[in-house]
N, C-alpha and C positions, 0 to 999 in steps of 0.2 A: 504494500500500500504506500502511496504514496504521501511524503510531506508529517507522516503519522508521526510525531513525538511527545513525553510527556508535556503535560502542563503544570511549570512549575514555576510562572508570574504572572500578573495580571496581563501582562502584551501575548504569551502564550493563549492563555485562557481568551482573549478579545479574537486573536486569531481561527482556534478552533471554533469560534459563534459564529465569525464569519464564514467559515468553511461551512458550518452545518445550514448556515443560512440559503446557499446556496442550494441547497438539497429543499427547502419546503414547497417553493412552488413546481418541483417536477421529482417528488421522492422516488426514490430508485427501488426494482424488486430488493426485496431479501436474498440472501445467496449468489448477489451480483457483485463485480468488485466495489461498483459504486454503492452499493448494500452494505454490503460487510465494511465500505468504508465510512458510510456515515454513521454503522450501530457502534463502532469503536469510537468514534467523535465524540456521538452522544453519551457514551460512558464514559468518555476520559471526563466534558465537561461535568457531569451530574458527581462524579466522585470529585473532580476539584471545588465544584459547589459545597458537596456535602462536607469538605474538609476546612472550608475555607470558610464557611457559611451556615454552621449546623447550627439546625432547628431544632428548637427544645421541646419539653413535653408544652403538649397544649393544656392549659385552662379549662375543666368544664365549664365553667361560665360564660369566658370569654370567647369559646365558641356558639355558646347560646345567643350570645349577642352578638356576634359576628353573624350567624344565621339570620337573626332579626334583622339584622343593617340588611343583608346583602336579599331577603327575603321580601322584604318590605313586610315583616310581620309584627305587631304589636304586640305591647304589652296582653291586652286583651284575650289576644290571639293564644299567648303561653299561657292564660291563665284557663282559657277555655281546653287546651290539651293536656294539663295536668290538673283539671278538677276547681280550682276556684284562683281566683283575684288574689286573696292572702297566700297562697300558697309559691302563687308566682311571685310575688314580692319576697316573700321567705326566701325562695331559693335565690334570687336575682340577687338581693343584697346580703348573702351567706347567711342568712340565718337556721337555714335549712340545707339537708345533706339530700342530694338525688337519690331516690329510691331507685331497686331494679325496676316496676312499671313504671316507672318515669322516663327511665333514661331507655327502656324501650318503645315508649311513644314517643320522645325525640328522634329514635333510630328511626324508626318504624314512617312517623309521619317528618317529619324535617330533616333526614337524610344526615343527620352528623353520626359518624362513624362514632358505634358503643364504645370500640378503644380511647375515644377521647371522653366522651361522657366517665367512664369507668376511674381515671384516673383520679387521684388524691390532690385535692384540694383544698384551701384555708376555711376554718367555717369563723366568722366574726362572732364572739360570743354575747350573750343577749345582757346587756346592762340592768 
C-alpha cells in the first residue's frame, strides 16, 4: 500500500483525513487495494483519535439531557416515560438513582444505549 505510515503528529494524522477524505464520495469495494487501503487509514486515524483523544465514561444524566437537546424532548416528555413530573425532577437533579425499568424505557423508547444509562453516577444528597 501505498504512502501507508504510522501517525505519530498532528501533520500525520491531518494527512491521513485527507487521504480518507478522498475515499467518501467514490468509497472503494472491500478486498480492493483501494479497500484495504482506506480500512487501514481509517484504523490508523480512529486508534490515533482514540489515543490522543479518549472518551471517558458517559454521565447517565448527561446523556438524558443530551437526548432531550438533541430530541427536542421535554421535561414533560421524561416525566410522562418514567411515570410522573416529580420523579423526572428527582432523577434530573440526582436526587434519585435510575431504576432497571427506567433505564429500560430510556433504552427501549429514546435509544440511549443501557451501557451508558447502567453506569455509576453522583447522587446529590437530599438537604
Amino acid at each position: 500500500m501505498k504512502d501507508i505510515r504510522p501517525l505519530r503528529t498532528e501533520a500525520d494524522y491531518d494527512w491521513a483525513l485527507g487521504e480518507v477524505e478522498n475515499y467518501f464520495d467514490h468509497q472503494p469495494e472491500p478486498g480492493t487495494p483501494d479497500g484495504d487501503r482506506f480500512a487501514v487509514l481509517a484504523d490508523l486515524i480512529e486508534a490515533y483519535e482514540a489515543h490522543h483523544w479518549p472518551v471517558g465514561p458517559v454521565d447517565p444524566i448527561e446523556a438524558i439531557l443530551y437526548r432531550m437537546e438533541i430530541g427536542g424532548k421535554t421535561h414533560k416528555d421524561l416525566a410522562t416515560l418514567l411515570g410522573s413530573r416529580s420523579r423526572a425532577s428527582e432523577i434530573l437533579r440526582r436526587r434519585r438513582a435510575l431504576t432497571l425499568p427506567m433505564i429500560h424505557k430510556l433504552n427501549r423508547e429514546w435509544g440511549i444505549p443501557a451501557e451508558v444509562l447502567i453506569m455509576p453516577y453522583h447522587l446529590d444528597k437530599v438537604a
